[in-house]
N, C-alpha and C positions, 0 to 999 in steps of 0.2 A: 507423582513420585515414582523412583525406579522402584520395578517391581520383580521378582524369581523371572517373569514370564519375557521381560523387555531385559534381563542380565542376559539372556539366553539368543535373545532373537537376531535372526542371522537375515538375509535378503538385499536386493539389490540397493535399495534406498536408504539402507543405513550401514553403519559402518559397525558399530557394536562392539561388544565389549569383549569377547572372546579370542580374538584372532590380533594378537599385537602387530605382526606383520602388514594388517590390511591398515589397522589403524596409523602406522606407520608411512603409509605408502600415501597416506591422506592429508596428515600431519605432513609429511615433508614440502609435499604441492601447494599445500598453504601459505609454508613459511616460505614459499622460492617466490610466489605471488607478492608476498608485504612491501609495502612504501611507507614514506613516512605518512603522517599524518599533514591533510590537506586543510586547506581557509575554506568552512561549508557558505559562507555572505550570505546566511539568510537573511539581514537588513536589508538586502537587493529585492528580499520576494515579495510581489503582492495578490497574497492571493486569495482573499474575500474570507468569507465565510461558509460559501458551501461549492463543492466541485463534482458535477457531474462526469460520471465514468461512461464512457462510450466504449462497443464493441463495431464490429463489421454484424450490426443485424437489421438496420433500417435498410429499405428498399427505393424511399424517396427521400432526395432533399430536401431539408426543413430549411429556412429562413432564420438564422439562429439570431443574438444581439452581437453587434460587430465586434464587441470587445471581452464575449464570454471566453472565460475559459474552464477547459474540459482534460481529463486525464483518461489514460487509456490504461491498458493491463498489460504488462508485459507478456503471458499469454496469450493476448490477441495476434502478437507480435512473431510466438513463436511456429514453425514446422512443428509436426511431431519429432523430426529428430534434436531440434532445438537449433537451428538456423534461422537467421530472420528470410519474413518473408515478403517484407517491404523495399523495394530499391530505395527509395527518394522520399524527402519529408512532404512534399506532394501529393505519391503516391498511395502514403499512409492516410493522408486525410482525406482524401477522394474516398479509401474502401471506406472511410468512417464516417462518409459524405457531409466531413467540416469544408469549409472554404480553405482556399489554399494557403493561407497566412492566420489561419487558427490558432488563437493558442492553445500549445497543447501541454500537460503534464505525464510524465510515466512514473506507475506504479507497478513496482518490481515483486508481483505478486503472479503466481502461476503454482500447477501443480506440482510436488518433487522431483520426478520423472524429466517431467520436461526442464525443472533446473539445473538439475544433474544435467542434462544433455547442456544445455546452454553453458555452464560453467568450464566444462568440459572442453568444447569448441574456443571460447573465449579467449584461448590465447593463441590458439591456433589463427583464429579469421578474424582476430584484431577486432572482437564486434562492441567495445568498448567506443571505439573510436565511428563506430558505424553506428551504433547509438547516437553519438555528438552529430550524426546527418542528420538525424529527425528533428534539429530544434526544438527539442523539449525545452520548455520554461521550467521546468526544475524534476527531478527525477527522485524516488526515492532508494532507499537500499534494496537488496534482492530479499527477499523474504524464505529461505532455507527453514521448515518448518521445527518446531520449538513445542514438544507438548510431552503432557505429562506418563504416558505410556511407552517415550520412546529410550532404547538405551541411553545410558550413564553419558558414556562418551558421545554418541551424539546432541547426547542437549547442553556440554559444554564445547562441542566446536561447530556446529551450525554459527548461535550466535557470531562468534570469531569470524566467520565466514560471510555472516549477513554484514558486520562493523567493515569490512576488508572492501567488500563493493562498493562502500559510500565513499572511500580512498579513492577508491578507484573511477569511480563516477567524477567524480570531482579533480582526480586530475586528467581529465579528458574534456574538460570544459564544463561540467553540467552540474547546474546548483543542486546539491543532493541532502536528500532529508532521511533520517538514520532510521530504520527499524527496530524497536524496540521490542521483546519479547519478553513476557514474564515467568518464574520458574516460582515453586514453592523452594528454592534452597535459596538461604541466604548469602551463601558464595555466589550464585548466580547475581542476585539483587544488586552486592558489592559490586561486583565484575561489572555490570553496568553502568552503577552510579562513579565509579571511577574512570572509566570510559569517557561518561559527559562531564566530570569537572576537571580531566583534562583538554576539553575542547568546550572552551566555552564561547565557543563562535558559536555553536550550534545551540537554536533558540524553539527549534522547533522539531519535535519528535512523533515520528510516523508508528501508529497502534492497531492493529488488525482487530474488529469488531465483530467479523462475517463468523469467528472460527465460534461463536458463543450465541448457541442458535435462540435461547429465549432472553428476556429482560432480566428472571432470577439469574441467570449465567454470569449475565453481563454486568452484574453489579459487582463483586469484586476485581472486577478488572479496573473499572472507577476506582477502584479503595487503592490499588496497585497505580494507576495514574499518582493519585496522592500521594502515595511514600514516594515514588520515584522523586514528583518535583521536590516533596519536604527536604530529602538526602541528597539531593542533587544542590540543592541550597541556592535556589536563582530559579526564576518563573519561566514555565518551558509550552509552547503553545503546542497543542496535542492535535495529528491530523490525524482523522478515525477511519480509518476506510471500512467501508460494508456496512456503519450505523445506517438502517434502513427505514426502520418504524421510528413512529412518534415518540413510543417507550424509549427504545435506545435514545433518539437524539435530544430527549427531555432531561434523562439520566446524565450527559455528557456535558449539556448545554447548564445544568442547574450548577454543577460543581464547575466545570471548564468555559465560560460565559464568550470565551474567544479560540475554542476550540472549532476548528473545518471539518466538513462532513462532508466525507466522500460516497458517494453509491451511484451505482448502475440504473438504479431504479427507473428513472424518469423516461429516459430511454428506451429501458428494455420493457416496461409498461406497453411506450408508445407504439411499438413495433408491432404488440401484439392487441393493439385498438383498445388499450385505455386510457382512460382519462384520470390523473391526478386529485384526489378533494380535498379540501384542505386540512384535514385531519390526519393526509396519508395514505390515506388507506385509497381503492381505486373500484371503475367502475370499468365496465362495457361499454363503449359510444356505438353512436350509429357510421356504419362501414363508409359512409357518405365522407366522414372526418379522418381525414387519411395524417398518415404519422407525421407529416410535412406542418400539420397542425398541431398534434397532439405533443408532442417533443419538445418544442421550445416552451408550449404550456406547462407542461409540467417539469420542467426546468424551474418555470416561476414560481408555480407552489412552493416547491420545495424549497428553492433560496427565500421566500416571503416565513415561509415555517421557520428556518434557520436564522433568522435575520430579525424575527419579531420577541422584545423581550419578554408580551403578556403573557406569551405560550410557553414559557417554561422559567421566565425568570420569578421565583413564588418570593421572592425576599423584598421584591421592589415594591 
């Protein structure tokens, strides 16, 4: 909830509540930005039940399944000034050492800093359209951060600004899945659910997991899934990004049975010589097993954990 300390707070990554002029100057760029609302086709997507996030940190090529697909971070993606740093959909997959016709997903998740920067640029250097190079198989909104200590006015135009990218993604070619963020103000809660029941193409709603570091955290963000589908009044499949542990994705998978699980893990485990068990949780192998191994194994854990309903379906 806004607090004296976040009415007050001033700085480069928010816009805040004291200064009508800057708010203004932010507001205006928004609305010179808007389109109409675009068709998201997520009937087009197919895309499992669990998605491993890849960065640029393997050093050898694994042997992945020919038909896996994997999602990246837009982050990976960016400069520090916020320019991409990829030429060619090629290019990207090579530093990410997929095959050259990988499928690949983007999530529109990175630090503020660097979104700022990238927003910023974006109509300068057309990189909407330089995105549509990478052959993403489906992309989500940008994720403009949403939390409870930040001013007033920025946690009701982030939002607006994460809804605006998914337009925008979408009218650039690229099947786009919405960011959703949740707020304790019911104006917020509205603002969203009237959002998706004016588009009700959109079947499938992207939930950041990573930002709620224990299991207690992470349970009302489940309770907030809930009301959204209740008041949204139509079944909305939830894609989790950063569920990492067992806990979270038991939590997600008990209430959400057809919810997608995104994380880095399996990857970024392998990189650094472990190995996957099937609990989750990870070991140290011997050096002999190099990440060309270890990577597509624990890929499979994790989709057999995600995929199996004795591990967390308790109703069946």
């Amino acid at each position: 909830m806004a607090t004296v300390e976040s009415f007050v707070m001033e700085g480069s990554l928010v816009i805040g509540c004291l200064d009508a002029s800057r708010q203004k100057l932010f507001y205006d760029d928004l609305i010179s930005r808007r389109i109409g609302p675009q068709k998201a086709e997520h009937v087009n997507l197919s895309l499992g039940r669990f998605i491993p996030s890849v960065k640029p940190v393997l050093k050898e090529t694994p042997r992945f399944k020919a038909n896996q697909l994997f999602s990246v971070p837009l982050s990976a993606l960016l400069e520090d000034d916020g320019s991409l740093r990829y030429k060619s959909a090629e290019h990207l997959r090579a530093s990410l050492k997929l095959p050259p016709n990988a499928r690949l997903g983007l999530i529109g998740t990175a630090q503020d800093r660097a979104l700022e920067f990238f927003w910023t640029k974006s109509d300068i250097h057309d990189v909407w359209s330089r995105l549509a190079e990478f052959e993403f198989e489906f992309a989500t909104s940008l994720s403009f951060s949403v939390w409870d200590a930040q001013p007033r006015y920025d946690q009701k135009f982030n939002p607006e600004r994460n809804f605006l990218t998914h337009d925008l993604l979408l009218s650039h070619g690229i099947t786009s899945i919405p960011f959703c963020f949740f707020s304790d103000y019911d104006s917020d809660h509205n603002d969203t659910v009237a959002w998706l029941k004016d588009r009700t193409d959109i079947q499938i709603v992207a939930i950041h997991a990573q930002l709620r570091d224990d299991t207690a955290a992470f349970k009302p963000v489940i309770n907030k899934m809930k009301v959204l589908e209740n008041d949204v009044r139509r079944p909305l499949q939830f894609l989790v990004v950063g569920a990492s542990s067992a806990e979270k994705i038991d939590l997600t998978l008990e209430e959400f049975p057809n919810a997608i699980i995104v994380t880095d893990q399996p990857i970024f485990k392998a990189a650094f010589g472990q190995r996957t068990l099937p609990d989750l949780s990870h070991e140290v192998v011997d050096k002999r097993i190099g990440q060309a191994i270890l990577a597509p194994r624990n890929i499979d854990t994790f989709e057999k954990y995600c995929t199996q309903p004795t591990l967390w379906n308790r109703a069946a």
